[in-house]
C-alpha positions in Angstrom: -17.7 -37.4 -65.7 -19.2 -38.4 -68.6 -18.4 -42.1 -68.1 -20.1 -41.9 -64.7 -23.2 -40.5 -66.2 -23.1 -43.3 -68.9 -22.6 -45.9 -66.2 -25.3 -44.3 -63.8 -27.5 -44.4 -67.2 -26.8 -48.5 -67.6 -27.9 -48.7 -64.1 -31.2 -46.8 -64.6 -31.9 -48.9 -67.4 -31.2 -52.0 -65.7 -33.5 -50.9 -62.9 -36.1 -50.4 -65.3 -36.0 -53.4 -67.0 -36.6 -55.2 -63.0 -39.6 -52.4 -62.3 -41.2 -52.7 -65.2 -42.0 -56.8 -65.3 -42.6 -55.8 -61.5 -45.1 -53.4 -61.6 -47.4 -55.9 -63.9 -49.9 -57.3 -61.2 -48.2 -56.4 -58.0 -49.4 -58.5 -54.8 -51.3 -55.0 -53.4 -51.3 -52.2 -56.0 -52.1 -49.7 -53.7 -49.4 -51.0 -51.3 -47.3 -50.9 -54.5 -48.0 -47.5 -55.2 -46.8 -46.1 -51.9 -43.7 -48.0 -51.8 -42.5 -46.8 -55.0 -43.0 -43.1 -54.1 -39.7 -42.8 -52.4 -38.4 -44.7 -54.8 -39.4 -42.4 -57.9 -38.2 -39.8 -55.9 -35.6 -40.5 -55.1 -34.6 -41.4 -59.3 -35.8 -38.2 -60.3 -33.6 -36.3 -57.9 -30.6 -38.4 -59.3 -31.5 -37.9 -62.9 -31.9 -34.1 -62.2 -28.3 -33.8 -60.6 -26.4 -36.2 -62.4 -24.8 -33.0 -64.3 -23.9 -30.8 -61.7 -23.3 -33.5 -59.2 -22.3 -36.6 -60.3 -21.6 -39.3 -58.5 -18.8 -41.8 -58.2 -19.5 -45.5 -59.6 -19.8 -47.1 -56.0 -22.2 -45.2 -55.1 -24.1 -45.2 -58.3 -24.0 -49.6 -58.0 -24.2 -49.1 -54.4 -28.1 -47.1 -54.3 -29.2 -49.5 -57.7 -28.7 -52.5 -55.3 -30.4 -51.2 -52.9 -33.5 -49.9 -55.3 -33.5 -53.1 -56.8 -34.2 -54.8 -53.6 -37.1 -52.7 -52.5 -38.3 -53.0 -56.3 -38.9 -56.6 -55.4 -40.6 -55.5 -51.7 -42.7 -53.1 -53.3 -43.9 -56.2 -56.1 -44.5 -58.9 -53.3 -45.0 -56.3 -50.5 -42.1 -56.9 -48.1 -43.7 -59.6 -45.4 -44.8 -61.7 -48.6 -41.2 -62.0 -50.7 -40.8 -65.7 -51.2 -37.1 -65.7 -49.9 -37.2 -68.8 -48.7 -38.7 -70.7 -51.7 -35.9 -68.8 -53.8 -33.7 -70.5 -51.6 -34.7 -73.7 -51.6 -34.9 -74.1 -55.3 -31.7 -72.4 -55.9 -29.4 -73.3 -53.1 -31.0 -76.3 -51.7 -31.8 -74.9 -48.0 -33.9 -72.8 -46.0 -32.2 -69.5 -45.3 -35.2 -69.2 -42.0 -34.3 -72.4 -40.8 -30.5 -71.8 -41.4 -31.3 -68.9 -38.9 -34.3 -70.1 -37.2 -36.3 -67.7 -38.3 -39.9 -67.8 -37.7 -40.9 -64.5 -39.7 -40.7 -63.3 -43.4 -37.5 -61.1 -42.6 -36.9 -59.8 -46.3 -37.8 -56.1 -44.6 -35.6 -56.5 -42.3 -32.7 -57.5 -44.5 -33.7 -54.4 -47.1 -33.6 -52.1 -43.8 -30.0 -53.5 -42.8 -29.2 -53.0 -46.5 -30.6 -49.6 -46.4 -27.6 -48.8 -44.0 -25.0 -50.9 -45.5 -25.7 -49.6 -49.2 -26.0 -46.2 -48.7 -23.7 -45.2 -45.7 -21.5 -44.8 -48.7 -23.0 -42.6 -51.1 -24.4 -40.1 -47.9 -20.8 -40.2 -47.1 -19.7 -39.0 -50.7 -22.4 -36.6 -50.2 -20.5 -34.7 -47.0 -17.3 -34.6 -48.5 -18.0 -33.0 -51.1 -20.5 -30.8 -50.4 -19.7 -30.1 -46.4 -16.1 -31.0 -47.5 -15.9 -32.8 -43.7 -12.5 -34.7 -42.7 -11.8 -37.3 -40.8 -13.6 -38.3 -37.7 -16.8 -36.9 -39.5 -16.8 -38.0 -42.6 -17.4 -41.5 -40.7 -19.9 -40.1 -38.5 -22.3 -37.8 -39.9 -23.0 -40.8 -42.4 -23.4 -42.8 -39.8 -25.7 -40.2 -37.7 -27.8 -39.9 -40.8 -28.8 -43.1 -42.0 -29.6 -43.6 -38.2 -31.8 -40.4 -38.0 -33.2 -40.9 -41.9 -34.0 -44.1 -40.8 -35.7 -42.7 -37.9 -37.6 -40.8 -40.2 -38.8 -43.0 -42.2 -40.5 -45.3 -39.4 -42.4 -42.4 -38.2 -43.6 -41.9 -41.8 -44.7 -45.7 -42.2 -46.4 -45.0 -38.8 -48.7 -41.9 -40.1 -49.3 -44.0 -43.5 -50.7 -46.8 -41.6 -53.1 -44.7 -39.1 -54.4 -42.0 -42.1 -54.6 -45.2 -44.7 -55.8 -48.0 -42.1 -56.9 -51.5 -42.6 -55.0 -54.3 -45.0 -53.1 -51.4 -46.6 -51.9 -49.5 -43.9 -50.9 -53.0 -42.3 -49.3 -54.0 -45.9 -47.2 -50.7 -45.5 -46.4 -50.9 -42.0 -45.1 -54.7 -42.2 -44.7 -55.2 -39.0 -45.7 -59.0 -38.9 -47.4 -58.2 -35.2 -43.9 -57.3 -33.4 -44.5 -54.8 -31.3 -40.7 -53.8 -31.6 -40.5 -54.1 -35.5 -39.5 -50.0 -36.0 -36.7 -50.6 -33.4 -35.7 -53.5 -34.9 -35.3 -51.8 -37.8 -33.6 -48.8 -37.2 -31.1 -50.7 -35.2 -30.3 -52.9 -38.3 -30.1 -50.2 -40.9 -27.3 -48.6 -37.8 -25.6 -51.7 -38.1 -25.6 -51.5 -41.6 -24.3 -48.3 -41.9 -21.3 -49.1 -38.8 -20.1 -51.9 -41.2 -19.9 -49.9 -44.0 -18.0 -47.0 -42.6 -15.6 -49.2 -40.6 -15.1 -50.8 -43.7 -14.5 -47.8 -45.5 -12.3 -46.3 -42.6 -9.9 -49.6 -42.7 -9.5 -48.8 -46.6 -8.5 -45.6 -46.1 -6.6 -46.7 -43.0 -4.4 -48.8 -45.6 -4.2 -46.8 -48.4 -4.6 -42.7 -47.3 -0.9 -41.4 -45.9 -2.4 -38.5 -43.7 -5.2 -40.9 -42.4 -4.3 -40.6 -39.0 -3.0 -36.9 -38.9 -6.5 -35.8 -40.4 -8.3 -37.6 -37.9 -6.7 -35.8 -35.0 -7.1 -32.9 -37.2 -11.1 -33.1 -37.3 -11.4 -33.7 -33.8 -9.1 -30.5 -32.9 -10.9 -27.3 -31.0 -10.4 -24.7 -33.8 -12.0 -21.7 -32.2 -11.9 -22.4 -28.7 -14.0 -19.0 -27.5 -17.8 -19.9 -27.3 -19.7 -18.8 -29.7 
């Protein structure tokens, strides 16, 4: 345990050293501001359970990534993070004309990574707490990120109407598609299916019982209605 709370602390640090160059002259401060509420959060609630629940080093690297990516939305704000120029300097193409892309899509790639990071860790999370087997411990990750994400579309909808204007539409980031939320829920769904198919072939290969505690979780226990 303690060596996961001494890796977890290497990570924070880490993160820190990206925030804090990133928080000098963000593109919108007040933009800024809001994005890195959930973020904070988020930290503090890790730093205030990493003693009584620690957790394991993938998931620890697994949520960094994904706080370090939406470190560098929150400096830029997402529909402004110079992707594309990164690429072009550093890999000698254009990842929007690679894909034909004819938007800033760096939200859209944080939202799919919002699923595909942290499937895992929300996984982690029901085993251990809900101690779920099986079938579940595949979907209830899954059925979360998808509802979370859900969530947190609705909540970038009520920013933008109570804040209005450049900031609410800074927040928002919808670039004028009218099907931007759905777009990104379905991506951070996706996200999170790879991730727990991936995890599910590991165990597939390496877990004995695999397949007898999947039947198992999907077994009536108490077949009188409640």
């Amino acid at each position: 345990m303690q060596s996961n709370g001494r890796f977890a602390l290497a990570l924070l640090l880490a993160w820190f050293a990206l925030w804090l160059p990133l928080a000098i002259e963000p593109f919108n401060r007040s933009d800024w501001l809001l994005e890195n509420a959930l973020a904070v959060a988020a930290i503090a609630l890790l730093a205030a359970t990493w003693r009584s629940f620690p957790l394991s080093r993938t998931s620890y690297a697994l949520i960094f990534t994904f706080l370090a990516l939406h470190t560098i939305g929150a400096h830029y704000t997402y529909s402004e993070v110079p992707y594309d120029d990164w690429s072009r300097r550093m890999l000698g193409f254009s990842i929007d004309a690679l894909f034909g892309w004819e938007r800033n899509n760096f939200d859209r790639m944080v939202h799919f990574g919002y699923g595909l990071l942290l499937a895992y860790p929300i996984r982690e999370l029901f085993l251990r707490v809900a101690a779920v087997k099986g079938f579940w411990g595949y979907f209830l990750p899954l059925d979360l990120t998808m509802s979370s994400s859900a969530l947190y579309e609705m909540v970038e909808w009520a920013a933008a109407v109570v804040f209005g204007g450049d900031l609410g539409a800074a927040f928002l980031g919808s670039q004028g598609d009218p099907w931007d939320a759905q777009k990104d829920m379905a991506l951070a769904s996706l996200g999170a299916l790879i991730a727990m198919c991936v995890t599910a072939a590991v165990n597939y290969r390496c877990q004995r019982d695999f397949a007898r505690e999947w039947q198992e979780s999907l077994r009536v226990k108490r077949r009188a209605p409640l």
